[in-house]
Each structure stands twice: as structure tokens, then as C-alpha cells.
N, C-alpha and C positions, 0 to 999 in steps of 0.2 A: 758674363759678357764674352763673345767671341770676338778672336780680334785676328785679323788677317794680315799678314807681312807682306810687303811688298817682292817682287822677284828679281833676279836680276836674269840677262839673257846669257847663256852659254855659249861658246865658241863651237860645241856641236849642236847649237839651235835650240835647245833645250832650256826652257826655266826652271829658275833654281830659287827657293824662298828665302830673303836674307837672313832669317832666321829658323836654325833646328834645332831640334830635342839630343843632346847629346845622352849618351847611355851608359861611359865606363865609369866601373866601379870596383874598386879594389874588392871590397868584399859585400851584397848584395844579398839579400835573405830571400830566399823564392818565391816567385811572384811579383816582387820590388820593381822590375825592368816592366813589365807587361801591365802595371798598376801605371806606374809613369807614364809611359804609350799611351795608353788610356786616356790619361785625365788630358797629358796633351797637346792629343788629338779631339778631345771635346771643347780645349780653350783657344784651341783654332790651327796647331802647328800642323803644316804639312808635309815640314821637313824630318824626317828621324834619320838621326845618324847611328851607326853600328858597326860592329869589325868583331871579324872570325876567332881573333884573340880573345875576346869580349867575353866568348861566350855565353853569347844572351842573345842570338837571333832567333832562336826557338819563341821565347817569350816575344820579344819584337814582333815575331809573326803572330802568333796568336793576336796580339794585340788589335794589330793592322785587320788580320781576320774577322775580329769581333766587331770592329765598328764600323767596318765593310755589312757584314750581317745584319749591324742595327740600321743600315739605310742611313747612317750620319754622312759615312764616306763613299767615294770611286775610287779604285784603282788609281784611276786618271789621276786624281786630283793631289795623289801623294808623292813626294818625293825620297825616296830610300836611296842612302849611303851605305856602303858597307866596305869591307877592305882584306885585301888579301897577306895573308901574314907571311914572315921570313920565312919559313921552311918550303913553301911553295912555290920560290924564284923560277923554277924548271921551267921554258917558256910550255913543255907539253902538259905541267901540272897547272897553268892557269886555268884553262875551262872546267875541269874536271872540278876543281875548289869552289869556282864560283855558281857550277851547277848544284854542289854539295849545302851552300850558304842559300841559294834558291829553296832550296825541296826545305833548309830549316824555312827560312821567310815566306815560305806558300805561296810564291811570288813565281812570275815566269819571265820578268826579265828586273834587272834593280839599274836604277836611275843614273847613280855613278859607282862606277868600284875604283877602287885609289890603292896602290902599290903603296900599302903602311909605311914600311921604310927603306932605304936603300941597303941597305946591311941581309945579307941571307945566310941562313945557317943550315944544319942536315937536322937529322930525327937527333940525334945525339946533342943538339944546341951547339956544334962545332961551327968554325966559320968555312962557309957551303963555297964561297968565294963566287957567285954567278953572278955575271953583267947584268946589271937592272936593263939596262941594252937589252939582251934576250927578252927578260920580263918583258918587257914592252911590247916583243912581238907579240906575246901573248895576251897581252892586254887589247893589243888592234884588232888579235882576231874574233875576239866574246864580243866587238862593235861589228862586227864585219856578221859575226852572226845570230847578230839583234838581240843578245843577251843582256847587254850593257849597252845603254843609250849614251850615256857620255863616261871616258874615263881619266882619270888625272894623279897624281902622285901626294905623298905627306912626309913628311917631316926629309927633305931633298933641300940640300945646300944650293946656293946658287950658280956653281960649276957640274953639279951633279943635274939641274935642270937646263943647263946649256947643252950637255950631250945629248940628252932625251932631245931636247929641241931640234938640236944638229942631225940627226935623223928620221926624227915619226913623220909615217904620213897619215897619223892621227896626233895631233899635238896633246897636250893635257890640258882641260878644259879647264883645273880645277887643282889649286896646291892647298894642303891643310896643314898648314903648321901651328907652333904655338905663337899667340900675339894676345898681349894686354897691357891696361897700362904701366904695368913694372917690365914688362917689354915689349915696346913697342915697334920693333923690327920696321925701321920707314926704307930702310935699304932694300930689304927682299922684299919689301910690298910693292915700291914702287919699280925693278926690276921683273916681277908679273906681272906686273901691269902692263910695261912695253909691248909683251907677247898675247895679249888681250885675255890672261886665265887670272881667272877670278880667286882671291885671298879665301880661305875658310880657316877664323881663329879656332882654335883648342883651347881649351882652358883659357877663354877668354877676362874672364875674370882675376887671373892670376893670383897675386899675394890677399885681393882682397878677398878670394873666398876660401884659400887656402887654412887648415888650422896644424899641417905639420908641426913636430917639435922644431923639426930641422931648420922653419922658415922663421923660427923665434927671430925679432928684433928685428927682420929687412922687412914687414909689415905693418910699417905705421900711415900704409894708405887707410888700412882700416880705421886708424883713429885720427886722420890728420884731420884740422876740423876746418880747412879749404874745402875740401870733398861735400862734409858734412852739412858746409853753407850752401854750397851748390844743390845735394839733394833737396835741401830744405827748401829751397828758392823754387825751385822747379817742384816742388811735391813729390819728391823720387825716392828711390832709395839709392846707397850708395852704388850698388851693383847696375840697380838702371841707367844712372850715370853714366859708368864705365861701358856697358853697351854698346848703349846709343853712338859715346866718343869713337867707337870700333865702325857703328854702319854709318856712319856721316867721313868716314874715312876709305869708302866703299868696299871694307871685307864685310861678308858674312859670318855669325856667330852661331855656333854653337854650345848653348852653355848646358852643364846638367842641371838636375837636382831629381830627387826622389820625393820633395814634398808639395802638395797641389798648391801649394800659395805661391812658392817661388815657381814655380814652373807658369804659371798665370803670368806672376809679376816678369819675369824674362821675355814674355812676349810685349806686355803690354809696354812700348817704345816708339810709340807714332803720332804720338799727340805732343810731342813738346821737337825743340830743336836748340840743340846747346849753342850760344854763342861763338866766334872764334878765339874770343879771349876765354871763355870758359873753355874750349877743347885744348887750348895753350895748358891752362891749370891739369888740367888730367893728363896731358901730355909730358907734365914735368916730375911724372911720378916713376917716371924711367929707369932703371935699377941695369938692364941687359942683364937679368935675372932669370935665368930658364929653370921652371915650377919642373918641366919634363927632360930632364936632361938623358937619362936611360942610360946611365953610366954602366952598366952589364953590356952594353954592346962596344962599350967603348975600344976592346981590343980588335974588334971585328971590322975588315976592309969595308971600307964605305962609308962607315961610322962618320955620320954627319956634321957633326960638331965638331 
């Protein structure tokens, strides 16, 4: 069954599908990214999200390529994310990077590209110390030369998005940070919101799809059996629960997986609608637990957290 997500509208005009195919993976067996893409994009996603750290735009593209070829897809009809990483802050290294992430994705222009994080470093992993400020120009000009149709920032504090604000005259359509129900961030969502740019969770799923050592014992969403009444009630699983609780709070999700059942089961979110006393319960599963904290950047200016 093909099942089609709903879109939301972007501040540069642009639709966006509330639902994408996320793609990072610690560690990925070859083929594993371009196999996912695959399936999908046959189970209806038309969102793929991706980033230059990733290391999987090559595969990404193929992917994209292939079902292009088999007359499934257009061009048109896809939406590709992708993200320009720390060491590339230079506002002259913007184009040149996301020309570089094009020729991987076969693609000649990508839908959004999002300034990964605020923090830049040099070839050494030193901290580069350049104004995400700069960045930006550079980001305005890949829109100015239709390279990138809309673009917007990730994991950017709420004082680190007021300065971007305070001067683009291309605002960020589009912030992607971490949100689930063990963190629910109601502060920064409802703070982009004011500025009309659209939430995109990361690891939307959080503690409950997580299976770290580290996350031992702050994960008894997985077993609390509130959750477990609810998916039962609605026919879901716990993780479609959690979803749904995210697009009925109007961010979009991006969640991964590698295997065609879950990746089916993550779209399919359109046929049921959780109550408000049911998004209360998934609501109260709140930890302000960050799955991504990225504490290797932690000494470096800008570091968000």
C-alpha cells in the first residue's frame, strides 16, 4: 500500500512532506542507504533527508536515480534535504560544497540545505570560530542561484536563531532539531513558530527507539504499558503513536530505519487521530533528555547546548 503524507507550505513557497526518510547511521553496510531509498520511495516517501557528514549521498542518489528510471518517480515530485557540514562555514565554501553534494545526488538543484550546526571548525577539527552570520550569506546566495530552493538551519539555539533572523533577507524556512517524547522542546517549537519556519524533528522517536548502553533505565517509555494501551487502542505501534503525537503538534518527522516494515510502518500515520487527553499521556513522557547532545563539540564557540 502506497501512502502519501500530507505537506506543509514553506515560507519560500515551497512544499514540504510531513513526513521523511531519515538516513544517519553510525555504521551502515553498503548498499543499506540506497536499499532504504528504495523501498521508501515505493511506500510513498517523498521526502529523503541526508547531510554531507552522512556520507551516503552517493547512494541517496542512486537511489533517487533508479526510481526516476523505473517511471515510479519525477524529479518534481521529491523532496531532498541535505546539509552542509562544520568545516565548510567560509561563506565562499558554501556553493562550491553544495555543488560537490549535487554531482553526489545527480540532482541539479536540492530542495532544502540546512547549516548542520552552529559550531565550525578547520581541516584539523580545530575550532574555525566563523559567524554562522557569514554562513548565511552564503546560504542566500545557492537561493539567489536557484541551487537551493529553500534554506534553513539544525540544531541552532534560540538566541543563535534570533541573530540569523535579525539579519537575513532570506529567513530559514525550516529548523531541524532534536524533538520526541522524552523531549519535547514546547519552548523552541513554539518560538518558530512565531517566525512562521517550520519544526523538522531528528530522532523523533527518542528513548523509545534508542537501544544505547548509556540510555539504560531513562527508557521505560519503551515499556510503560500507558503507551502500550494506547497503541493497542488505536491498532499502532508504540513508535506510530509517538509520530503521529509529533505531526498533530505541527512539526514534521523524520524518522530512519533500515528495515522495510518499519519504514512502511513510519509512514503509515493518517488514518487514526490521537485524542487530546491521549497526546497529554505521550506528552508526560518528558525526560529534557537529549538522545544528540554531541558533546565533542562541546568546547567549540557556538556550541548550542
Amino acid at each position: 500500500m502506497v501512502v502519501k503524507a500530507p505537506t506543509v507550505k514553506l515560507s519560500s513557497g515551497y512544499e514540504m512532506p510531513i513526513v521523511g526518510l531519515g538516513t544517519y547511521a553510525r555504521k551502515a553496510e553498503p548498499g543499506q542507504v540506497r536499499q532504504a531509498v528504495e523501498w521508501a520511495i515505493e511506500a510513498g516517501y517523498r521526502h529523503i533527508d541526508t547531510a554531507t557528514i552522512y556520507r551516503n549521498e552517493g547512494e541517496v542518489g542512486e537511489a533517487i536515480a533508479n526510481k526516476i528510471k523505473q517511471g515510479l518517480i519525477t524529479r518534481e515530485e521529491l523532496f531532498i534535504t541535505t546539509k552542509l557540514w562544520n568545516d565548510k562555514h567560509a561563506e565562499a565554501d558554501v556553493l562550491p560544497t553544495l555543488q560537490e553534494s549535487l554531482s553526489k545526488l545527480k540532482l541539479s538543484y536540492i530542495d532544502l540545505y540546512l547549516i548542520h550546526w552552529p559550531v565550525s571548525i578547520n581541516e584539523k577539527g580545530e575550532d574555525a570560530e566563523i559567524d554562522y552570520i557569514e554562513t548565511w550569506r552564503g546560504m542566500e546566495n545557492i537561493v539567489k542561484l536557484g541551487l537551493a530552493r529553500s534554506i534553513g538551519v539544525s540544531n541552532f539555539n534560540k538566541e543563535q536563531l534570533t541573530r540569523i533572523l535579525s539579519v537575513a533577507q532570506i529567513k530559514p524556512a525550516v529548523h531541524q532539531f532534536e524533538i520526541n517524547p522524552t523531549l519535547t522542546q514546547h519552548d523552541l517549537v513554539n518560538y518558530v513558530n512565531q517566525y512562521s519556519i517550520v519544526s523538522v524533528a531528528y530522532t523523533p522517536l527518542g528513548l523509545l527507539s534508542n537501544a544505547r548502553p548509556e540510555f539504560a533505565g531513562k527508557d521505560v517509555i519503551k515499556t510503560d504499558p500507558k503507551l502500550g494501551e494506547l497503541a493497542q487502542r488505536y491498532g499502532k505501534t508504540r513508535a506510530q503513536i509517538a509520530l503521529r503525537y509529533l505531526i498533530q503538534r505541527g512539526i514534521t518527522v523524520i524518522p530512519k530505519s533500515f528495515t522495510k516494515s518499519r519504514i512502511e510502518d513510519n509512514l503509515n500515520l493518517f488514518d487514526f487521530e490521537l485524542s487530546q487527553e491521549d497526546m497529554d499521556v505521550v506528552d508526560s513522557y518528558n525526560l529534557n533528555f537529549r538522545c544528540v547532545p554531541s558533546l565533542p563539540m562541546a568546547k567549540l564557540k557556538n556550541y548550542p547546548f
